[in-house]
C-alpha positions in Angstrom: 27.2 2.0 40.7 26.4 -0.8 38.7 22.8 -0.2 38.7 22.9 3.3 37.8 24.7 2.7 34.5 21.8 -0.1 33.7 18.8 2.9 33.9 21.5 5.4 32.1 21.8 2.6 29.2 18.0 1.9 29.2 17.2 5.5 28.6 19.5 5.9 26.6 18.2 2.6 24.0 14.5 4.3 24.8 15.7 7.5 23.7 17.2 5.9 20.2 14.0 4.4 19.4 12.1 7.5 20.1 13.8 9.1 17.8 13.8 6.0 15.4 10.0 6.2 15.5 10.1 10.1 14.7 12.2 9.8 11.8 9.4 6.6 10.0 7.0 9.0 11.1 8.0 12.3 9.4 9.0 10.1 6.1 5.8 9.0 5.5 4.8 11.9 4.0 7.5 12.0 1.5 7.2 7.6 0.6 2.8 8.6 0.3 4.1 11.3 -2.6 6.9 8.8 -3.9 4.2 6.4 -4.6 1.5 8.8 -6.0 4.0 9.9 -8.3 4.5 6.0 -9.6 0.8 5.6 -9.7 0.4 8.9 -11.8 2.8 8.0 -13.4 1.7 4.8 -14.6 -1.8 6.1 -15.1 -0.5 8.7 -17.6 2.0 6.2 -19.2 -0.8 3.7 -20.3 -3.5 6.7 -21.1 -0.9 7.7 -24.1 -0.5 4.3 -25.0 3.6 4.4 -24.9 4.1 1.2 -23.8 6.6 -0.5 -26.5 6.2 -4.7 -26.3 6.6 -6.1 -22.9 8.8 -3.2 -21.4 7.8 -0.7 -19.5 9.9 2.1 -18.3 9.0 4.7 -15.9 10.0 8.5 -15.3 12.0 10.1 -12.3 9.5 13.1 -12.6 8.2 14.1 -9.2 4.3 14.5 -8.4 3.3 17.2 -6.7 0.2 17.2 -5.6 0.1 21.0 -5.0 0.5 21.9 -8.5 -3.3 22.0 -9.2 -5.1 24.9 -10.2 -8.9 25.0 -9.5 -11.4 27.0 -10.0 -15.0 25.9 -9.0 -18.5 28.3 -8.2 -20.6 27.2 -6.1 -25.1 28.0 -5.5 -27.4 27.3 -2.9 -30.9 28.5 -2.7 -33.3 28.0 -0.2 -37.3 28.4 0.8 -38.6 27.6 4.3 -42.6 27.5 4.2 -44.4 27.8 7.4 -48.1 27.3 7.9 -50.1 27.8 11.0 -53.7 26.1 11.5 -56.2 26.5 13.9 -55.5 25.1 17.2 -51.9 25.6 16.9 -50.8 23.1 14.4 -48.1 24.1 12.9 -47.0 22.5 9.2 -43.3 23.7 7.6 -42.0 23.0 4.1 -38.8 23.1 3.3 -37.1 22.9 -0.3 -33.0 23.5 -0.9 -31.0 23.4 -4.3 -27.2 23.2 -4.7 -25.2 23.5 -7.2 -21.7 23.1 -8.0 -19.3 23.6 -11.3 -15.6 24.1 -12.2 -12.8 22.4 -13.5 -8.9 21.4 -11.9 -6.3 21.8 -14.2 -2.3 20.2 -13.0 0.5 22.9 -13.9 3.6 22.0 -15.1 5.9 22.3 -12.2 8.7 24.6 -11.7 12.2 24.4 -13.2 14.5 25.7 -11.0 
């Protein structure tokens, strides 16, 4: 009897840190955006020049990175040359161009 309580409690203790491990897991995604935020943040705060003596002070504002709008157009061309000689040689060319233009623009986010 004794021994069937042991397994019961070590599946249970493996179960806990299962779920443990899920739970660091599926927060990652949320501390990644905490700390983008800071770093934006922080990048915006000394591009305005707002810092006042020594202290610096931070917002609570939230990052989201999926308030980004862009808009970008892209080009390729191509030209494949192919030459035959006599006794079957056989010469290609081939010459590609790409281009690429836009711009990304963050929007304010939503107020709800």
């Amino acid at each position: 009897m004794l021994r069937r309580k042991k397994a019961q409690s070590t599946a249970e203790y493996v179960i806990v840190l299962g779920l443990i491990v899920a739970a660091v897991i599926a927060m990652q995604t949320y501390v990644k955006r905490g700390f983008q935020g800071r770093i934006k943040d922080a990048v915006d705060y000394t591009d305005q020049g707002g810092q006042t003596g020594n202290a610096v002070a931070f917002t609570t504002k939230q990052y989201e990175p999926y308030y980004l709008e862009s808009k970008f157009g892209t080009g390729r061309t191509s030209e494949d040359t192919e030459n035959l000689a006599e006794g079957g040689a056989v010469s290609r060319a081939s010459t590609e161009t790409s281009t690429r233009s836009g711009s990304q623009t963050i929007l304010e986010p939503k107020t709800e």
